[in-house]
N, C-alpha and C positions, 0 to 999 in steps of 0.2 A: 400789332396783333389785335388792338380792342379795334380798328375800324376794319376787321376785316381783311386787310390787304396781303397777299401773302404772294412768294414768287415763283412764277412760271418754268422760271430756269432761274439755273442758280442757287442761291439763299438768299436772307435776309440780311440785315446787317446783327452785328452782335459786338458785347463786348468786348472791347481790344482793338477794334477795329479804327482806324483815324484818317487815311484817307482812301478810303473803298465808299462806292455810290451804289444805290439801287434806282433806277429808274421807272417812269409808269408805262402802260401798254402803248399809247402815244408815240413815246418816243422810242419805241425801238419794232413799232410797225406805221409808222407814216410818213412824212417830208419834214419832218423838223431838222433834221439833219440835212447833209448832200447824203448820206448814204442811211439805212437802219444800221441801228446799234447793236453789238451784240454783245457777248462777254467775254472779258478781258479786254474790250476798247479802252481808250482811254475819254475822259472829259475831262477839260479844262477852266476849272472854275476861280475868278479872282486871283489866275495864272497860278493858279497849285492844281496839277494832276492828279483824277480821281480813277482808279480802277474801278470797272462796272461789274458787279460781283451778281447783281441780281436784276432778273428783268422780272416786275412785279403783273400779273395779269390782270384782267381787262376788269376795272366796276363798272363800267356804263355812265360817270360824271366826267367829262373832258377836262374839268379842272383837277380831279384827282387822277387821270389816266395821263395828264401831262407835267407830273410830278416829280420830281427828282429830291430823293431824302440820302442825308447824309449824317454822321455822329454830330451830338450837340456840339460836345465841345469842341469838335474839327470848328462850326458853322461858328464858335464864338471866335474862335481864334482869327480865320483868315478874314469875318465879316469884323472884327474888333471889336464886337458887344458881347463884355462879359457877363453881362447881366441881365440881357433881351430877354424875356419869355412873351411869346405872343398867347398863348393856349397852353392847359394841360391836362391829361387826361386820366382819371382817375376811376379804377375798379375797386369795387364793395367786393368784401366776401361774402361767399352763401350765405344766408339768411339776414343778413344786413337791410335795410332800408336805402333807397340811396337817395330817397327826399330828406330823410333824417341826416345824410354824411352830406348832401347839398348845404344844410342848414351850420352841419358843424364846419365846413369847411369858409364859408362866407362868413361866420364868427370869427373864424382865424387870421382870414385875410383883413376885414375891419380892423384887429387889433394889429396885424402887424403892418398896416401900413396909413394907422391911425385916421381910419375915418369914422362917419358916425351912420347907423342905419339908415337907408334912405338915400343917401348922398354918393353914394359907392361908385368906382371909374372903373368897376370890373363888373362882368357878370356871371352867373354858376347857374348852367343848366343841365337837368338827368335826360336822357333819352325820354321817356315818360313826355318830358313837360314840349320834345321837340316831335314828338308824334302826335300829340295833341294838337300842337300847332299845327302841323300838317294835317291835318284831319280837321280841321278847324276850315282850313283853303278849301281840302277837298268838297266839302259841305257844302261849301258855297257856292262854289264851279258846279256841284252836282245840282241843286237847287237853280242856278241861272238855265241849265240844261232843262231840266224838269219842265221851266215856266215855257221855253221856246217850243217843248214838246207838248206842252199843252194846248198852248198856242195854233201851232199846225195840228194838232188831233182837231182841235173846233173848226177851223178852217175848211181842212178837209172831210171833215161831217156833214158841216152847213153844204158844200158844193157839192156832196152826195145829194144831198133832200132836196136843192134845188132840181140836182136831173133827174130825180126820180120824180119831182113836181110835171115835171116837164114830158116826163116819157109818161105819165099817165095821162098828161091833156093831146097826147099824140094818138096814145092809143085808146082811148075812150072807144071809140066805135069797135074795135076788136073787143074788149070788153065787154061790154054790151052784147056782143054776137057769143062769148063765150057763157054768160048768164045765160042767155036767150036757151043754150043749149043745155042749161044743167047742172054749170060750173056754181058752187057754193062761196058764199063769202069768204071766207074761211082759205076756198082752193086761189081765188084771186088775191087773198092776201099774203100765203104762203109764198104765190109765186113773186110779186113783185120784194118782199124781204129776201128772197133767193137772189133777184136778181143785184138789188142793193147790196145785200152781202161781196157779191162779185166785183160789182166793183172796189168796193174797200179788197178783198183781197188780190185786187191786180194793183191796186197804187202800194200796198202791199210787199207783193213780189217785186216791184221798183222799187223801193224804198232798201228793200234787204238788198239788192244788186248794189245799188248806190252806196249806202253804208258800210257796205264791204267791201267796196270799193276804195272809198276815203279812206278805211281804217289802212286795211294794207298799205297805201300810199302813204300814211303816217309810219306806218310802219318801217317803210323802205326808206322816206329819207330819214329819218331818226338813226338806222344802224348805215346807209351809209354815207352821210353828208354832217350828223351829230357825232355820230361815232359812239353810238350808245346804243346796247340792247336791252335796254331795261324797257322802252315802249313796244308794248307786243300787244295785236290783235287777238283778241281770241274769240273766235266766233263757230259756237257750237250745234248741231244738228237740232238740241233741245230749243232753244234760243229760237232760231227759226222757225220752228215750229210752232211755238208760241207764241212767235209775232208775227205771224199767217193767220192764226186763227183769233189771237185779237184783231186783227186788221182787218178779219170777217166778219166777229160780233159786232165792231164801231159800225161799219156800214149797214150790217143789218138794225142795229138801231135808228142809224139816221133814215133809214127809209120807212119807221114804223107809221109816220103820219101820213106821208103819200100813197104807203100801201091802203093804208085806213081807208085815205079818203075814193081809193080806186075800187077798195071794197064794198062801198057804202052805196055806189052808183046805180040806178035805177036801170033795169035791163033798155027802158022804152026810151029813157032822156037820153042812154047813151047811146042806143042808134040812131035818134033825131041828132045828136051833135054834128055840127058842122066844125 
């Protein structure tokens, strides 16, 4: 009950019960058998037959989706350890601390199984302390991300400014004929940040195809090659839109110096350019 897991069909196991089995989603929707499992099959464990009383539904961990739980003390008797505990798991009442029940329970287990702090062959952790560690991982996956995103933002800035260097030593004499006419610093600098802008939002618009592209495909083997639906893409209208029009500010910045210098040009030198 405290990890969640409850059954799809069937029930769970309950007291009284000795050799009745609940299974995970795994095995009674995939090949682990010749055939899916169902209820009232039998399984056969350490040659004692277990009636399948419950088919537990899907978490999204393959390890706990290809689980098979049975009463303690069935598992002491036919495994012959009467005194095995690997885990166990323990709920605070309302208003309880459960750093403080962490604390008293680690005092307990030191004294009964006489060690000294520090030196302990057990360990006690709260959810608290196992979300934190996850979120500890996350941070840093998010952060190696971040760095490779930055990465490619300066990349593909710098190769904006380059072309826009480029498309202004092309069109210089256009330039030039457009001053010639009228055109204000001002209107030639507008236009070429227009145009820089454009570019950053067409590598833009590939960028979100791509990305949602991979996402999905993360997505699709994970539910069904992992057998887990906990990896889900979400990629929302706002999202996109937001990184269309950042994808247009970066480029209109990278182009602020090209445009500069396409503005600054003398109507006479840029029709002399050859």
């Amino acid at each position: 009950d405290m990890q969640g897991f409850e059954a799809e069909k069937g029930r769970d196991l309950k007291e009284g019960d000795k050799y009745k089995i609940t299974i995970g989603w795994l095995l009674w929707n995939n090949d682990f058998f010749d055939k899916n499992v169902e209820l009232r099959d039998k399984i056969k464990i350490e040659g004692q037959e277990f009636k399948v009383i419950g088919l537990i539904n899907r978490i999204g961990n393959r390890a706990d989706d290809s689980q098979v739980y049975i009463p303690i003390e069935t598992a002491r008797e036919i495994f012959d350890e009467p005194d095995e505990m690997d885990s166990i798991f323990v709920q605070t009442k309302e208003g309880c601390s459960p750093d403080d029940v962490a604390e008293k329970v680690k005092k307990e287990l030191r004294k009964v199984r006489d060690e000294k702090e520090g030196e302990e062959t057990f360990q006690v952790q709260t959810f608290e302390q196992l979300l934190e560690t996850f979120s500890n991982i996350f941070s840093i996956v998010q952060a190696v991300f971040v760095g490779i995103a930055a990465i490619s933002l300066l990349v593909g800035g710098l190769g904006i400014m380059n072309t826009m260097y480029t498309a202004v030593l092309e069109r210089t004499k256009e330039i030039g004929t457009m001053k010639a006419v009228g055109a204000k610093n001002s209107d030639i600098l507008l236009i070429f940040l227009f145009e820089s802008g454009l570019l950053g939002l067409v590598g833009g618009i590939i960028g979100v195809l791509i990305g949602s592209g991979i996402a999905k495909g993360v997505e699709y083997v994970s539910a069904v090659y992992l057998g887990t639906p906990l990896v889900k893409a979400s990629i929302s209208l706002t999202l996109i839109i937001g990184t269309l029009l950042f994808s247009f500010i970066v480029g209109s910045l990278s182009g602020v110096l090209p445009a500069m210098q396409a503005s600054k040009l003398k109507p006479a030198d840029a029709l002399r350019y050859e």
